[in-house]
C-alpha positions in Angstrom: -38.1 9.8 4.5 -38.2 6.6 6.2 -36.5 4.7 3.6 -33.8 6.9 2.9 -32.8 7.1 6.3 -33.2 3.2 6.7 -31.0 3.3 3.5 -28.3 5.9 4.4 -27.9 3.9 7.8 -27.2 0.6 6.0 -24.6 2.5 3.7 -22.8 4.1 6.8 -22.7 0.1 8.5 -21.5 -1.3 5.0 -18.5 1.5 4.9 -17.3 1.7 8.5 -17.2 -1.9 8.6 -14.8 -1.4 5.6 -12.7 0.8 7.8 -12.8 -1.4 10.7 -11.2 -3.9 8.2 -8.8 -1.9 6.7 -7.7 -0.7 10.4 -8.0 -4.2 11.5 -5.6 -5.3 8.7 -3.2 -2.2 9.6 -2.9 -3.0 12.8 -2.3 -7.0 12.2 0.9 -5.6 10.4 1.9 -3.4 12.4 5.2 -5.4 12.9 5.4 -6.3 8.9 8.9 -5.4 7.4 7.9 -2.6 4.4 4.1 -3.1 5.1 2.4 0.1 3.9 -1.2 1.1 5.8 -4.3 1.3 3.6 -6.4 4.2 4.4 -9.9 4.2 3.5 -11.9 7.1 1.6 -15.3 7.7 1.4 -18.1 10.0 -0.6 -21.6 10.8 -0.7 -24.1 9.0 -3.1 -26.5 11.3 -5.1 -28.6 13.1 -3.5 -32.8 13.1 -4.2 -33.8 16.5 -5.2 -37.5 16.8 -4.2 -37.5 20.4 -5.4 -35.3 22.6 -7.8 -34.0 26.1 -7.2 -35.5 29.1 -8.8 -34.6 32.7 -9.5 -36.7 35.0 -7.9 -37.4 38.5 -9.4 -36.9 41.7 -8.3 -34.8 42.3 -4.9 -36.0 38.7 -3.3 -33.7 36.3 -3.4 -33.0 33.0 -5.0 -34.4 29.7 -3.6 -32.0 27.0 -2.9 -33.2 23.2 -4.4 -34.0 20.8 -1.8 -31.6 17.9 -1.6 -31.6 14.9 0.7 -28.7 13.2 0.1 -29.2 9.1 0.3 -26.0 7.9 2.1 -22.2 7.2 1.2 -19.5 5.1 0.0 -16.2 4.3 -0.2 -14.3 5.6 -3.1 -10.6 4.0 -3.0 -8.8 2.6 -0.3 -5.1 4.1 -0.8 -2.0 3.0 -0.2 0.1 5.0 2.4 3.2 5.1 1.1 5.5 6.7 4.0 8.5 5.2 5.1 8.4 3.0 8.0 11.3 3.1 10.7 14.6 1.6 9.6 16.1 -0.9 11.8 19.7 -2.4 11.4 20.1 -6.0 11.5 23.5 -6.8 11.5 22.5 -9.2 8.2 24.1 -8.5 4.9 21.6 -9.6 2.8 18.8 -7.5 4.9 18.6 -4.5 2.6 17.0 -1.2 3.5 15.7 1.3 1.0 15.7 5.5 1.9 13.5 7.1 -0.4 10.5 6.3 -3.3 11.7 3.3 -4.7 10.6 0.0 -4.3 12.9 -3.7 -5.1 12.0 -5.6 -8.2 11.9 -9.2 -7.6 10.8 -12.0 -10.0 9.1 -15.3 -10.2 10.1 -18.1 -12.3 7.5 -17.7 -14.6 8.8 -14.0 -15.2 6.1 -12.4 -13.5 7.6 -9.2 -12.2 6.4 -7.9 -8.2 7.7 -4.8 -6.1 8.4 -5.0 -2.5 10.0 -2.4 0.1 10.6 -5.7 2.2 14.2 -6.2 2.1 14.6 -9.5 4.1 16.8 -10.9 1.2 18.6 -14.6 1.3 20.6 -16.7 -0.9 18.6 -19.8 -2.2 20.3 -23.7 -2.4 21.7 -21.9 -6.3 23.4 -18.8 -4.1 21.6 -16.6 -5.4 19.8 -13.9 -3.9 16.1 -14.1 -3.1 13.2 -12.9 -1.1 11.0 -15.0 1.4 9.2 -16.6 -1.4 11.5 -17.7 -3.7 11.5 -14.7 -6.3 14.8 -13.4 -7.7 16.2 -10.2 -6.4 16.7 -8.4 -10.3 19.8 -6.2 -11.4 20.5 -3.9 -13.6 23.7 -5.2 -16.0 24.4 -2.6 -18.2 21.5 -0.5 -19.9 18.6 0.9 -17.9 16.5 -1.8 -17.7 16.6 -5.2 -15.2 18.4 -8.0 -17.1 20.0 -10.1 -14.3 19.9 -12.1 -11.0 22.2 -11.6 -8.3 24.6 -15.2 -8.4 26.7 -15.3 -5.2 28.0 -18.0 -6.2 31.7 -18.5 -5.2 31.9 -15.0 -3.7 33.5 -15.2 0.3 31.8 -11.7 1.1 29.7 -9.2 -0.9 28.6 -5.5 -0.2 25.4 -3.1 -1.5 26.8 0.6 -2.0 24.3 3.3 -1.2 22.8 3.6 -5.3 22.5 -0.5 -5.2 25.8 -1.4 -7.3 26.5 -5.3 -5.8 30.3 -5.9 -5.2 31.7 -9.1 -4.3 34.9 -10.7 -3.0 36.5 -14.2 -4.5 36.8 -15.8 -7.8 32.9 -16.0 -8.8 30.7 -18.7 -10.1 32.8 -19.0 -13.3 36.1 -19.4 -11.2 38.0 -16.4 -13.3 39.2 -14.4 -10.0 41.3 -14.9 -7.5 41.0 -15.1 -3.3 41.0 -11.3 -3.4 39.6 -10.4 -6.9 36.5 -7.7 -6.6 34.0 -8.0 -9.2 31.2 -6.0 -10.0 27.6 -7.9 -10.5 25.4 -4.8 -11.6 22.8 -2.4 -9.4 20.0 -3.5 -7.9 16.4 -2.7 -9.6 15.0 0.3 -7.8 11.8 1.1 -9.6 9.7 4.6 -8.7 6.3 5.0 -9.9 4.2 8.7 -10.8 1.5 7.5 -8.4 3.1 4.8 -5.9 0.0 4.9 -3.9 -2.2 3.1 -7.0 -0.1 0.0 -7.1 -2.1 -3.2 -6.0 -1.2 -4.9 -3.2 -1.1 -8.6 -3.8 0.2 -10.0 -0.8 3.7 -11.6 1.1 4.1 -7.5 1.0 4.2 -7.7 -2.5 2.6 -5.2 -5.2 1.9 -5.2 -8.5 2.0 -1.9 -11.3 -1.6 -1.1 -12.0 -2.4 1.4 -14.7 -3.4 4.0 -11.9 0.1 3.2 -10.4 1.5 4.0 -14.0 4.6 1.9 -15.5 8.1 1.5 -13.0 11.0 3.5 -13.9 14.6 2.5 -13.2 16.2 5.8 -13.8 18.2 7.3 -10.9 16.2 10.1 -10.1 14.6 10.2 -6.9 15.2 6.2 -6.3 16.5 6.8 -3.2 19.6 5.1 -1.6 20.3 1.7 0.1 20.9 0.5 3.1 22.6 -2.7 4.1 22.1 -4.7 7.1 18.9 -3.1 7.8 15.0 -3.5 7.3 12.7 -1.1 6.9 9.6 -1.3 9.5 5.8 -1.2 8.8 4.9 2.6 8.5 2.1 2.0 11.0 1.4 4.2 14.0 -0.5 1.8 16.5 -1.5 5.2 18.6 -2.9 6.8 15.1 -4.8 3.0 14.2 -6.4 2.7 17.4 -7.7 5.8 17.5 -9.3 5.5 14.3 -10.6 2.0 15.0 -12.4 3.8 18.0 -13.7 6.4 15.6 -14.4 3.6 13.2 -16.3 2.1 16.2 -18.6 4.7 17.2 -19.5 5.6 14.0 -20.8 2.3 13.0 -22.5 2.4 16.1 -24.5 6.1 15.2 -26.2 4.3 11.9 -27.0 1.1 13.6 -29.1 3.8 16.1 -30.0 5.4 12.8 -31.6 2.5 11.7 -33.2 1.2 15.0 -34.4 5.2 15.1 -36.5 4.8 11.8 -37.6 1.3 12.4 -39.4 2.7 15.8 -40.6 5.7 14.1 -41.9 3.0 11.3 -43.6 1.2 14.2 -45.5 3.9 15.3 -47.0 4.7 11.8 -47.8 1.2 11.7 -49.7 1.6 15.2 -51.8 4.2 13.9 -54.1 2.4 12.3 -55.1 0.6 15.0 
C-alpha cells in the first residue's frame, strides 16, 4: 500500500510539473504573433488487481475485482489551434490569416515549415520573407507551391483576401511599365486533417507530422487573408493563470501524499522498537 502511494505521488509531481511547464511556456507567449497554447493531457497507469470479480449464483449479486490504480501520466500535449486576436498594423507585408490555414515558408536547403506568424519582410534580394530568413512560397500555376514572392522592381504590391499577390511597376525583368499590374501567383495556404498534431519546432514554426497528416493547398476551408495585420497569440492570460494555480495546488496534494506515506512508513519502522 505504502509503495504505491509513494509511487502514485511521484507520478502526480512528475506530470503537474509538466503542466506547470507547458502553462509556464503559454504564458511566456502570451504576446507571440500566431503562437498557439499547448494543453496538456493526462491518464491513469494500470491498475494492480489484487482480486478478480466473480459471478455469484442464485439471486446474490456479482463481486466487483479489486483495483488500485498505481498513478498517472501524461498522454499528448496538444496543440490549441484557435485563432488568436487579429490586430491591424498598418504594414503591408504584415499578413493576417482568417481561418484553418497556416503560411508555407521555406529554408534554403528546401526544408518546408508552417507558421500562422505573418510578420513578413523583403530581404537585401526583395523578396518576401519571415523573421528568419525563409521564403514566403506561392502557388504559380497548378496546386502545388512552386515559387518565391520577388518584389523586385514593384513601387507597391497588394494580397487579395484568397492570397493572389498583385504588384505595381515594371518587375524584376523590367517588361512593364510605371503603371503595369502584374500578377505573381497566391500565396501557400496549407490545411491539415488534424492541425493540432503538427510539431512545434520553434521561431513559431511547425512542422507536418504523420499524426498532423500531409498539407493540402486546395481552397477549401483555407480561409482568407488579411493584409496589414497580425494575428495575436490565442492565449487567455485569465484562463493560464488559473490553471497555473490549479497546476499549483495539485502538485502540492502529492508532495503531502508522499510526505503522508513516508510518516505512516515511520511509524511501521518504530514498531519494532
Amino acid at each position: 500500500m505504502l509503495l504505491r502511494s509513494l509511487g502514485s505521488g511521484v507520478s502526480g509531481l512528475k506530470n503537474f510539473q509538466t503542466a506547470l511547464d507547458v502553462i509556464g511556456n503559454n504564458i511566456s507567449n502570451v504576446s507571440t504573433a500566431g503562437f498557439k497554447k499547448g494543453r496538456v493531457n493526462f491518464q491513469d497507469l494500470f491498475s494492480e488487481q489484487t482480486k478478480g470479480a466473480s459471478a455469484v449464483g442464485g439471486n446474490a449479486s456479482s463481486v466487483n475485482a479489486v483495483q488500485v490504480g498505481l498513478g498517472s501520466q501524461a498522454s499528448s500535449i496538444d496543440n490549441i489551434v484557435t485563432d488568436g486576436t487579429v490586430n491591424p498594423t498598418g504594414n503591408p507585408y504584415d499578413l493576417a490569416i482568417h481561418g484553418e490555414g497556416y503560411f508555407l515558408v521555406q529554408d534554403e536547403d528546401g526544408n518546408s515549415y508552417y507558421t500562422r506568424a505573418g510578420d513578413f519582410k523583403l530581404n537585401v534580394n526583395g523578396e518576401l520573407v519571415n523573421s528568419q530568413g525563409m521564403h514566403v512560397r506561392v502557388i504559380q500555376g497548378g496546386q502545388n507551391p512552386n515559387g518565391n514572392i520577388d518584389l523586385t522592381g514593384y513601387t507597391e504590391f497588394s494580397v487579395a483576401a484568397d492570397g493572389t499577390v498583385s504588384a505595381v511597376g515594371p518587375g524584376p525583368n523590367g517588361t512593364g511599365d510605371q503603371n503595369t499590374v502584374q500578377n505573381i501567383g497566391r500565396i501557400a495556404i496549407g490545411t491539415f486533417s488534424n492541425p493540432a498534431g503538427l510539431e512545434k519546432v520553434g521561431d513559431s514554426l511547425f512542422r507536418e507530422t504523420t499524426a498532423s497528416g500531409p498539407a493540402n493547398y486546395g481552397t477549401e476551408a483555407q480561409g482568407t487573408i488579411q493584409q496589414g495585420a497580425l494575428e495575436g497569440s490565442n492565449v487567455d492570460l485569465t484562463n493560464e493563470m488559473t490553471g497555473l494555480i490549479e497546476a499549483q495546488r495539485a502538485y502540492q496534494a502529492n508532495a503531502r501524499t508522499i510526505t503522508t506515506a513516508d510518516q505512516i512508513l515511520q511509524e511501521l519502522v518504530q514498531l519494532k522498537r
